[in-house]
Structures are given as C-alpha cells and as structure tokens.
N, C-alpha and C positions, 0 to 999 in steps of 0.2 A: 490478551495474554502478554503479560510481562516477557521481554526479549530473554534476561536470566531466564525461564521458566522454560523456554523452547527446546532447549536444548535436554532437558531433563524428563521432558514429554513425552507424549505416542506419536504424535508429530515431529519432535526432532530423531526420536528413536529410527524412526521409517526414512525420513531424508539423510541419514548416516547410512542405514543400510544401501540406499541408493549410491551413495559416495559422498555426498555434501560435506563438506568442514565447515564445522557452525561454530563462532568464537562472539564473545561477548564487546562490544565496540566503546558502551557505554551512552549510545546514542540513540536514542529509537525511531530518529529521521520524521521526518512531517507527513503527514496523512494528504492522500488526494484520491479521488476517483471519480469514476464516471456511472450516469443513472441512465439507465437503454430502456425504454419503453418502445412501443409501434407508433408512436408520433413524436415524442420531443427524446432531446438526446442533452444532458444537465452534464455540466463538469463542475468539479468542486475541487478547492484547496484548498490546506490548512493557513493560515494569512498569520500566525502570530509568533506559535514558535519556530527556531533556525532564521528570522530574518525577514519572513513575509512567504508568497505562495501567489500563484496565479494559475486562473484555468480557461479555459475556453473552449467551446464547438469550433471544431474549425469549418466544413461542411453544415450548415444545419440542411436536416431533411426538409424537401419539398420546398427549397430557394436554387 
C-alpha cells in the first residue's frame, strides 16, 4: 500500500480512531524483517534504497 493511500484507508481510518496522527513524509523508509521458523531464524534488509541496509541473527538457535 502506497504510504499516501494509508491514511485514506480502513486501516488509517481505525489507527485515527485510536488516536494516531498519520501525515505524509514523502518517504516510504527501507523495508527489513525477520523470517521465524522452528529451526532457522533469517533476517533480511533492503541494501539499495536510503543508502544501503544490513541484517543479522544475533542468537542463532541451537549455537
């Protein structure tokens, strides 16, 4: 979803009701997250736009 878009949503609609103040920055910031399985544990960042990205397990399970 486009960041302009949120705000005009059922999702921004609901996070207003809550109280949130959702304003437009013009930026839609770099993607990253993490993949949880019952044996490995994966982090990912977006490496291109904003400047670059890094991720890492810090813990990996069963070390």
């Amino acid at each position: 979803m486009e960041q302009a878009d949120v705000a005009s949503s059922e999702v921004g609609a609901g996070l207003t009701a809550l109280g949130h103040q959702l304003s437009s920055s013009g930026w839609i910031g770099n993607a990253s997250g993490l993949d949880l399985d019952r044996r490995r544990t994966r982090a990912a960042a977006e490496t291109v736009r904003g400047g670059g990205g890094a991720a890492r397990v810090e813990r990996p399970i069963g070390r």
